[in-house]
C-alpha positions in Angstrom: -241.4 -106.9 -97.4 -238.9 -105.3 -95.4 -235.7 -104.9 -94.3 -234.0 -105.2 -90.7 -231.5 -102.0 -90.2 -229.3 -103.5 -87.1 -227.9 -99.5 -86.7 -231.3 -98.8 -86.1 -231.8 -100.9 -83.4 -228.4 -100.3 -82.0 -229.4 -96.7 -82.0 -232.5 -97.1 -80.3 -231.2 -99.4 -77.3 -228.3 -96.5 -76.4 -231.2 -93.7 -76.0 -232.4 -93.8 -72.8 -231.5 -89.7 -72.4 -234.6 -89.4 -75.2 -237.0 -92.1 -73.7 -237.6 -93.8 -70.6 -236.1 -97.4 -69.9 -239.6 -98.8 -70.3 -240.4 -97.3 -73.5 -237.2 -98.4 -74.8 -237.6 -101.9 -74.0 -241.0 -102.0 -76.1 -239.8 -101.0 -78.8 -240.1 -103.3 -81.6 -237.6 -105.2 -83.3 -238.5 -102.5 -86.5 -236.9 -102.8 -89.7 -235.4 -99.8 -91.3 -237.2 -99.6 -95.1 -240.7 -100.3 -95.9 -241.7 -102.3 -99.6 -245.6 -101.0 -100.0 -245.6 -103.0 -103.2 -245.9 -105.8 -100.8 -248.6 -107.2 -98.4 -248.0 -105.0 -95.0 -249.8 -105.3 -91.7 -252.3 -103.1 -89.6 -250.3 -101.1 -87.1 -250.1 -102.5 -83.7 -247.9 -102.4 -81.3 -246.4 -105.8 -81.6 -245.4 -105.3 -85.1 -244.3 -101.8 -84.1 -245.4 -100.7 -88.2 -248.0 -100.7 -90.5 -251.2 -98.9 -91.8 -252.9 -96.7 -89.3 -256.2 -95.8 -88.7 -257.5 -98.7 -90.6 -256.3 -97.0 -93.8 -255.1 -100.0 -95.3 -255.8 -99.9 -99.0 -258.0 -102.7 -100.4 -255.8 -103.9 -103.1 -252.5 -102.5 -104.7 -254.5 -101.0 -107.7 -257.0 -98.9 -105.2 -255.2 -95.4 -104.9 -256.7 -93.6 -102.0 -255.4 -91.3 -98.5 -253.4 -93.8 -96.2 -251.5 -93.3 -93.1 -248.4 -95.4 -92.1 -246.9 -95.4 -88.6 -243.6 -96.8 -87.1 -242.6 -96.9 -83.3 -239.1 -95.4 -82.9 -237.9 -93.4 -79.9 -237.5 -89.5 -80.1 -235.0 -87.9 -82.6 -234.8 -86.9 -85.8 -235.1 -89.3 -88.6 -234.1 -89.0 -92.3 -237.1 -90.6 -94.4 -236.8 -91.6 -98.3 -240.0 -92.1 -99.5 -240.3 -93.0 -103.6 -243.8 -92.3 -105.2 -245.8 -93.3 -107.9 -247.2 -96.9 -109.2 -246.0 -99.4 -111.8 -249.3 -99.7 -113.2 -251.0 -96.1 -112.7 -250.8 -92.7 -112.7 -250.9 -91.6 -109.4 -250.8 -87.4 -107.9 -249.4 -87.6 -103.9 -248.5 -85.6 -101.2 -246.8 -85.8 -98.0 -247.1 -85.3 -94.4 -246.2 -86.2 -91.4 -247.3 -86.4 -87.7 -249.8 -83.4 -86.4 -249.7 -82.6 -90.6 -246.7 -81.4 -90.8 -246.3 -80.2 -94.9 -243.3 -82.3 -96.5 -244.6 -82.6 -100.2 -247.1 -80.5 -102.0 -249.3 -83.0 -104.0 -247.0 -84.2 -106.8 -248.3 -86.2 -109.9 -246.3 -89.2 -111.5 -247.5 -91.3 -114.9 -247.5 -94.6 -114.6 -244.3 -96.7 -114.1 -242.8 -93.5 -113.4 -241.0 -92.9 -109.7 -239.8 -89.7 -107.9 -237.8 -89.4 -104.3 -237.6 -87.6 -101.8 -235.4 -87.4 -98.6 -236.9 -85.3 -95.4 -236.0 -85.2 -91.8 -238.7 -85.7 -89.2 -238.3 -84.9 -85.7 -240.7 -87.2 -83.5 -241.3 -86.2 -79.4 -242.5 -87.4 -76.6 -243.5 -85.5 -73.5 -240.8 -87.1 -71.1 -238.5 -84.2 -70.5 -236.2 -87.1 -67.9 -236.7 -88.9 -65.2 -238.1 -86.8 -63.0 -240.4 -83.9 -65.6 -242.7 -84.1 -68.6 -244.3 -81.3 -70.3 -247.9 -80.2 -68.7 -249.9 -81.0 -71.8 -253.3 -79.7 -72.0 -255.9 -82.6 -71.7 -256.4 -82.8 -75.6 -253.0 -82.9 -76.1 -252.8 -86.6 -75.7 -254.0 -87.7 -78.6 -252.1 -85.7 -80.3 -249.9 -87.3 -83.3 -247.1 -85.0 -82.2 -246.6 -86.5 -78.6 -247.5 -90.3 -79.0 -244.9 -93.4 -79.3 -244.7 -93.8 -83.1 -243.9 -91.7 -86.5 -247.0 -91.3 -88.8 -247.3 -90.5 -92.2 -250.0 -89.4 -94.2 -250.0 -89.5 -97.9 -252.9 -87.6 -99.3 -254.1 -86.5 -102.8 -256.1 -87.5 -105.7 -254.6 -91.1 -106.1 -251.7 -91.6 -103.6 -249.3 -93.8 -104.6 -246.3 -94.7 -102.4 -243.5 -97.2 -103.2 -241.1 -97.5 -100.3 -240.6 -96.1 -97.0 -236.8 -95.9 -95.8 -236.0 -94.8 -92.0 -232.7 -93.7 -90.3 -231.6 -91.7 -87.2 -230.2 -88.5 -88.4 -228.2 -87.4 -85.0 -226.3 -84.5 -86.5 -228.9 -81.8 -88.7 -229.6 -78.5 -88.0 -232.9 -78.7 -85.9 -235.2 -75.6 -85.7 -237.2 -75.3 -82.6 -240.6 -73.5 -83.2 -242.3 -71.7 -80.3 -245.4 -69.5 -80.3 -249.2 -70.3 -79.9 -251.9 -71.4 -82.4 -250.7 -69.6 -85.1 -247.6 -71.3 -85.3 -248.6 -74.9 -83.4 -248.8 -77.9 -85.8 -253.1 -77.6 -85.8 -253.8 -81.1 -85.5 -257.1 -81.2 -88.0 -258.5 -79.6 -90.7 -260.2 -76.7 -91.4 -257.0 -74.9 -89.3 -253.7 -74.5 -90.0 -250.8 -72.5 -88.6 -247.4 -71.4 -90.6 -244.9 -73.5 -88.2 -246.1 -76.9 -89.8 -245.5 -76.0 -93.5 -241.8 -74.6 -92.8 -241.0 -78.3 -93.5 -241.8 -78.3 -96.8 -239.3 -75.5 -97.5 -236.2 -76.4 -95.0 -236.8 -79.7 -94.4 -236.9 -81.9 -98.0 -234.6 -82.4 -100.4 -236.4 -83.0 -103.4 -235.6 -84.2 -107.3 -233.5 -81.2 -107.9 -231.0 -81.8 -105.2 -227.6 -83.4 -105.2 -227.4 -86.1 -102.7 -225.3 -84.4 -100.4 -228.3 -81.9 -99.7 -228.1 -80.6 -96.3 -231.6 -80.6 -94.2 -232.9 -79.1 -91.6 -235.5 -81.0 -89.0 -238.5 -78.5 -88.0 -239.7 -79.4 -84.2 -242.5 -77.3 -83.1 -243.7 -76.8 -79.7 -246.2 -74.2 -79.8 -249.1 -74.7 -78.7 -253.0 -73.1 -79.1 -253.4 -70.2 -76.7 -250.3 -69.9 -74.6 -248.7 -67.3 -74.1 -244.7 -66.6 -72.9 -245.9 -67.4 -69.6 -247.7 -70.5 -70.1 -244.9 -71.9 -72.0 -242.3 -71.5 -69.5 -244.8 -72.8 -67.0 -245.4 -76.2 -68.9 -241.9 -76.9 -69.0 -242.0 -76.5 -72.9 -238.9 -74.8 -73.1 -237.7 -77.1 -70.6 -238.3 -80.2 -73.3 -236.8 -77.9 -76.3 -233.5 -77.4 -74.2 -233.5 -81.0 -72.9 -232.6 -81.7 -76.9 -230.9 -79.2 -78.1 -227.4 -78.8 -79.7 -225.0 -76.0 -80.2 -226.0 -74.2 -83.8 -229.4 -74.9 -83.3 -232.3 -72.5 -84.0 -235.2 -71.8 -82.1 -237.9 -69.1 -83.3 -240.1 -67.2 -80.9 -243.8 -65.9 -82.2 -246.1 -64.5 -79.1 -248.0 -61.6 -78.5 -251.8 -62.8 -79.0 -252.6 -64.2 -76.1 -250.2 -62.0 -73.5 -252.3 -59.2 -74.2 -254.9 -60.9 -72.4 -253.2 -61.6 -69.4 -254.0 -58.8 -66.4 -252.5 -60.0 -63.1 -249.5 -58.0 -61.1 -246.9 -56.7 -63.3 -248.1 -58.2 -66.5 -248.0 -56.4 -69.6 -246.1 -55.3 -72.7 -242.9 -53.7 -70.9 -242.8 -55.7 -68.3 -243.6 -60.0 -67.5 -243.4 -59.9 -71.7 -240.4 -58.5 -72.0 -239.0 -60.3 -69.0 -240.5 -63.6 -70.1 -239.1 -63.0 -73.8 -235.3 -62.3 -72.1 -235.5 -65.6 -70.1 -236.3 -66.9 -73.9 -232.7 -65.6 -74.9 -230.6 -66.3 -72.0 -231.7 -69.9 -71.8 -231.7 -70.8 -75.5 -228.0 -69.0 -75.7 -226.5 -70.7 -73.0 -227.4 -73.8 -74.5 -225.3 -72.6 -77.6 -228.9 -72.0 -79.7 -229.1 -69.6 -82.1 -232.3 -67.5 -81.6 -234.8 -65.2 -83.5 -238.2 -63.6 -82.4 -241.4 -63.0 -84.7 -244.1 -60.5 -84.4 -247.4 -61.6 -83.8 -249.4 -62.2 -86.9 -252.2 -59.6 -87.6 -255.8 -60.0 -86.6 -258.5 -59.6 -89.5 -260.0 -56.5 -88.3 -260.3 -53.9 -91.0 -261.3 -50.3 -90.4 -263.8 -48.1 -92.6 -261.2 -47.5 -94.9 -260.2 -50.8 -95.3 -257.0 -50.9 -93.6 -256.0 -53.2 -90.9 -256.8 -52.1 -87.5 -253.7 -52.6 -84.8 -254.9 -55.2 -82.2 -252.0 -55.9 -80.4 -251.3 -52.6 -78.6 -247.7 -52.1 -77.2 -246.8 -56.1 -77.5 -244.9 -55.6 -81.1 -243.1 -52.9 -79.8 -242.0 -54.6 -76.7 -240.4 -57.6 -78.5 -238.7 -55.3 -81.0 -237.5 -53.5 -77.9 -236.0 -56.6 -76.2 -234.7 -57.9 -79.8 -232.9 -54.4 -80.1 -231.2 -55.0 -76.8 -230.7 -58.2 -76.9 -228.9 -58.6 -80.7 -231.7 -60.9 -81.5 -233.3 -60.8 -85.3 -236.6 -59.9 -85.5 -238.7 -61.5 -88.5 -241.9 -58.8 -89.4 -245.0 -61.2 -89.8 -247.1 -58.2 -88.0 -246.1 -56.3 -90.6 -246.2 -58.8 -93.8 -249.0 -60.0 -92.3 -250.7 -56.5 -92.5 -250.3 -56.1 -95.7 -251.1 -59.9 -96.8 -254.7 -59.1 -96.1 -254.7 -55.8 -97.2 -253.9 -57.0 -100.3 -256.4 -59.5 -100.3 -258.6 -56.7 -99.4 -262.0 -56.9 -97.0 -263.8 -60.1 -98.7 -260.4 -61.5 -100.2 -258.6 -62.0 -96.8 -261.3 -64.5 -95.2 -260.0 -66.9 -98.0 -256.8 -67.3 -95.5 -258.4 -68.1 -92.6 -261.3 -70.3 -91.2 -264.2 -68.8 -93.1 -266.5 -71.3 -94.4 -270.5 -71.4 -94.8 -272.2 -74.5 -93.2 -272.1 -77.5 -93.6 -268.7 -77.7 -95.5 -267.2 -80.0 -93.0 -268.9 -83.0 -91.2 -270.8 -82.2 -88.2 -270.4 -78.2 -88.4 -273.9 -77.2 -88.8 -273.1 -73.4 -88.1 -270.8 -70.9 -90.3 -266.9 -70.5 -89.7 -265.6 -67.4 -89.3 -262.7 -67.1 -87.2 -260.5 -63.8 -88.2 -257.4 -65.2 -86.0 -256.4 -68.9 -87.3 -255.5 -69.3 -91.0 -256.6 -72.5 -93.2 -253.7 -74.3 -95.0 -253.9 -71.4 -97.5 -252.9 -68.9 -95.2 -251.0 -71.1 -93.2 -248.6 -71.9 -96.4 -248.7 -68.2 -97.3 -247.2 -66.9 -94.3 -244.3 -70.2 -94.2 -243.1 -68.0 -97.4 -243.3 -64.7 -95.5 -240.9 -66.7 -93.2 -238.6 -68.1 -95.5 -238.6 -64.4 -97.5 -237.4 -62.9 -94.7 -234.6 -65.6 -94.2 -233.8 -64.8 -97.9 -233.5 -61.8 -97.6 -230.5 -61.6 -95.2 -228.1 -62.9 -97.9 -228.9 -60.8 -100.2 -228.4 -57.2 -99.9 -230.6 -55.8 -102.5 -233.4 -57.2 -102.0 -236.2 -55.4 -100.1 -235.8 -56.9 -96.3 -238.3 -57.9 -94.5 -237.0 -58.2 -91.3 -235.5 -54.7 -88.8 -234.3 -52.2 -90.4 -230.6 -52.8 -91.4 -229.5 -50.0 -89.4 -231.2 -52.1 -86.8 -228.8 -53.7 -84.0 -231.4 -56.1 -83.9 -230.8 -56.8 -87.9 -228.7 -59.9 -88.8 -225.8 -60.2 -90.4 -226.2 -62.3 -93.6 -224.7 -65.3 -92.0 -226.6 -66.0 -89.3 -229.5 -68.0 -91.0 -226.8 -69.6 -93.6 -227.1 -73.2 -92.1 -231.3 -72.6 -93.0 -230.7 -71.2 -96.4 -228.5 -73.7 -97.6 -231.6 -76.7 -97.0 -233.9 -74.8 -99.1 -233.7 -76.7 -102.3 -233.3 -75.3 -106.0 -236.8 -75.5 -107.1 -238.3 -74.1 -103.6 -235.8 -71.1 -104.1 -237.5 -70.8 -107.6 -240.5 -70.0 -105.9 -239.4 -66.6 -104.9 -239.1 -64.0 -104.2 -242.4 -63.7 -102.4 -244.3 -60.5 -102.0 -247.2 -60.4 -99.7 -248.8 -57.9 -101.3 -249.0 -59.9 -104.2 -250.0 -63.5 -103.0 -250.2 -66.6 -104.4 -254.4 -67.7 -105.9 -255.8 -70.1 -103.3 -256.5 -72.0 -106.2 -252.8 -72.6 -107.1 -251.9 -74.5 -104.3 -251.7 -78.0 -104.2 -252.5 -78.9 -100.6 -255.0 -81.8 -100.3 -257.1 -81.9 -97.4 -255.7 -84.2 -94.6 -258.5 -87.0 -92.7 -259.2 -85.4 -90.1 -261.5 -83.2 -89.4 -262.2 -81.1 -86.1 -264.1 -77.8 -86.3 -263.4 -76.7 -82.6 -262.2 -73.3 -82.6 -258.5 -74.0 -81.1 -257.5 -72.3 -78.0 -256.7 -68.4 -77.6 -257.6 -65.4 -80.3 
C-alpha cells in the first residue's frame, strides 16, 4: 500500500529552478510513504517506485539485500524508514544512492521495530537552462546523477517496514568537494570518507528527540580531479546553483594537482589560486567554508614511518586557509598517524588490499595504497567529525590548526554540524587515530555491487 502526499506533489510541480520543464512533467503522480508489508511493484518509470534491480524479494518471509527507488526531482528529502519484521528477527542496514552510509547494520527480534529519520540530498547534472556538469563518461550511470532516489538495505536478513518521503527545503546541507578519496565510490571494494559523513550528521536515530535537527550531506567529488578540473566541469557551478546562506561546503585536494605540470601550475601558484576562487565564490553565496588536507599515501620508509608524498601542496592550502580565515581540518596529518598506528602490514587493512579472487571477476591481487575500503573509509569520517568535536571543546586535544592559528575556528562556527550528531554517535568518541577502531568491529555489510576498476587518479 501506499499513501498519496498532495504537498509532495505540490512541491514537485513549483521546482522548475531544480529540474527542467520536461523532467518535471514525468514525474509520477508518487505517493509520499511506502507499506513493504504489502505487495509493491518493480520500478519503472510509470509507477515512478518500487524495487530496483530486480531485487524484489520472493515472499515477505525471504530476508535478503533489496534496493527501492522513487522518482522525485532534486532536493533534499527527509526519509523515515522503520525496520524489522513481525515474524523474524531481522539485522539491517542503510544506504542510499552511490552508497551513501545512513545506518550501520542494526539487529531487531522479531515483532520488534526501530526508526529512523535521515535527510537525503538527490542531483541531477542540470545546473539551468543553459549548463550541466561535464560528467565523465562513467558518470552516467551513476546512482548519484540519475532521475530517482535509491535505497539499499543490506545486511544479514534485511528487514524494512515502511518507507516515508518529504521535501525538507530548510536543513543545513553540507557540500563535499575533493577527488576519490572523498567521492561517493560507486562499488565495492572502494570506499572514500565523504559518503559515510551521513551516518554521523545526517540521521537521527532511536536516541533522539523528535525535534532532532539534521544535516543533508551532498557530495560532488569526484575520482581524480583536481581544483582545476572541478572548476572546469562546472561542479562548483552546480553546488552554488543550490546553495543557501549557512551552508557548508568542505574542500579536500591535493592528490592529483601534484601531477599537473603545465604554465604556472603548482603548489604556490594555480593551487593556491584555484583554492582562493573556492573561497570567494562559496562566500559570496553566504557558505560557510572549510579546507582539508589531502589524505596520506601508504608509503612507509625503512623505519616504518610514513613517507611525505605530497611535496609543498599541504603547505600551500594551510597557507591560503591562514590568509583567508578559513579552518583547516588535519586528515594529512591524522591520516599519518592512522597507518602508523596500524603499522607496515596493519595499514593495507584500510585500503584496497585483497588477494585474488575475493571479488567476482578479479583474477589478479588488489593493492592499491591510495583508495580506502569501507573500513578506512568509515575511519577517517570519524577523523572528520573529531575534528569538528573538537572546536567546542577547549580541552580536548584539536585536531585541526593550531589555536593560535588565524586559520583556527572559533567554537561556533561548525555548531549547526554538531548539534545533528545524535547522542549515541557522540558516544562513540572521542576518536584517536592512533588508536583505531578493529576492522572486525564494524558493522558495514557489503553493498551489490561490485567493480574492481581502480578509480581515477592516485
Amino acid at each position: 500500500m501506499f499513501k498519496l502526499c498532495l504537498p509532495f506533489l505540490m512541491w514537485a510541480l513549483m521546482m522548475p529552478f531544480l529540474a527542467s520543464a520536461e523532467d518535471v512533467q514525468n514525474i509520477p503522480s508518487l505517493p509520499c510513504s511506502f507499506d513493504l508489508t504489502t505487495d509493491l511493484p518493480e520500478y519503472s518509470d510509470a509507477a515512478g517506485y518500487g524495487y530496483d534491480f530486480h531485487t524484489k524479494p520472493a515472499s515477505s518471509r525471504v530476508l535478503q539485500p533489496f534496493y527501492f527507488s522513487v522518482r522525485v526531482p532534486d532536493g533534499n528529502y527527509r526519509v523515515t524508514v522503520t525496520l524489522g519484521h513481525r515474524r523474524m528477527a531481522a539485522s539491517t542496514a542503510i544506504r542510499a544512492e552511490s552508497r551513501r552510509l545512513f545506518v550501520e547494520e542494526t539487529p531487531t527480534k522479531k515483532g520488534k521495530y526501530l526508526t529512523y529519520t535521515f535527510l537525503v540530498n538527490k542531483r541531477s547534472p542540470r545546473i539551468d537552462d543553459q549548463q550541466s556538469v561535464r560528467l565523465k563518461p562513467r558518470e552516467h550511470t551513476y546512482l548519484n546523477w540519475d532521475d530517482r532516489l535509491t535505497f539499499e538495505f543490506a545486511g544479514s536478513a534485511p528487514a524494512v517496514r515502511s518507507i516515508s518521503i518529504t521535501p525538507d527545503t530548510t536543513s543545513t546541507t553540507l557540500y563535499l568537494i575533493g577527488n576519490s578519496t572523498v567521492v561517493d565510490q560507486e562499488s565495492e571494494p572502494y570506499a572514500s570518507w565523504g559518503q559515510m559523513v551521513p551516518r554521523w550528521l545526517s540521521v537521527s536515530d532511536p536516541s533522539c528527540s523528535p525535534d532532532h535537527p539534521l544535516v543533508a550531506v551532498s557530495n560532488h567529488a569526484e575520482s581524480g580531479l583536481a581544483c582545476s578540473s572541478f572548476l572546469a566541469q562546472l561542479r562548483l557551478d552546480k553546488i552554488l546553483s543550490t546553495l543557501r546562506q549557512g551552508d557548508f561546503v568542505f574542500v579536500e585536494f591535493g592528490h592529483n594537482d601534484q601531477k599537473e605540470h603545465g604554465v604556472g601550475d603548482g603548489p604556490w601558484y594555480n593551487f593556491s589560486h584555484n583554492l582562493k576562487i573556492f573561497v570567494d565564490r562559496v562566500r559570496a553565496k553566504g557558505g560557510n567554508i572549510a579546507f582539508l588536507t589531502p589524505t596520506q599515501r601508504r608509503s612507509f620508509d625503512e623505519n616504518g614511518r610514513i613517507r611525505e608524498t605530497h611535496g609543498e601542496y599541504p603547505d600551500a592550502m594551510r597557507a591560503v586557509a591562514a590568509r583567508e580565515q578559513v579552518p583547516v581540518i588535519e586528515l594529512h596529518d591524522m591520516t599519518r598517524t592512522f597507518f602508523e598506528a596500524l603499522g607496515v602490514e596493519g595499514s593495507k587493512s584500510a585500503l584496497v588490499h585483497y588477494p585474488a579472487n575475493t571479488y567476482p571477476h578479479q583474477p589478479k591481487p588488489l593493492a592499491d595504497n591510495t583508495h580506502f575500503n569501507p573500513y578506512g573509509a568509515y575511519e577517517v569520517s570519524r577523523m572528520v567529525i573529531q575534528s569538528l568535536l573538537s572546536t567546542s571543546s577547549p580541552t580536548s586535544p584539536s585536531s585541526l590548526a593550531s589555536p593560535s592559528s588565524p586559520s583556527s575556528p572559533s567554537p561556533s562556527f561548525f555548531h549547526p554540524l554538531l548539534l545533528s550528531i545524535s547522542p549515541s554517535s557522540l558516544s562513540l568518541f572521542p576518536f584517536d587515530p592512533s588508536h583505531p577502531d578493529s576492522p572486525s568491529s564494524l558493522r558495514l555489510p557489503p553493498a551489490s555491487k561490485f567493480d574492481t576498476t581502480k578509480p581515477d587518479g592516485n
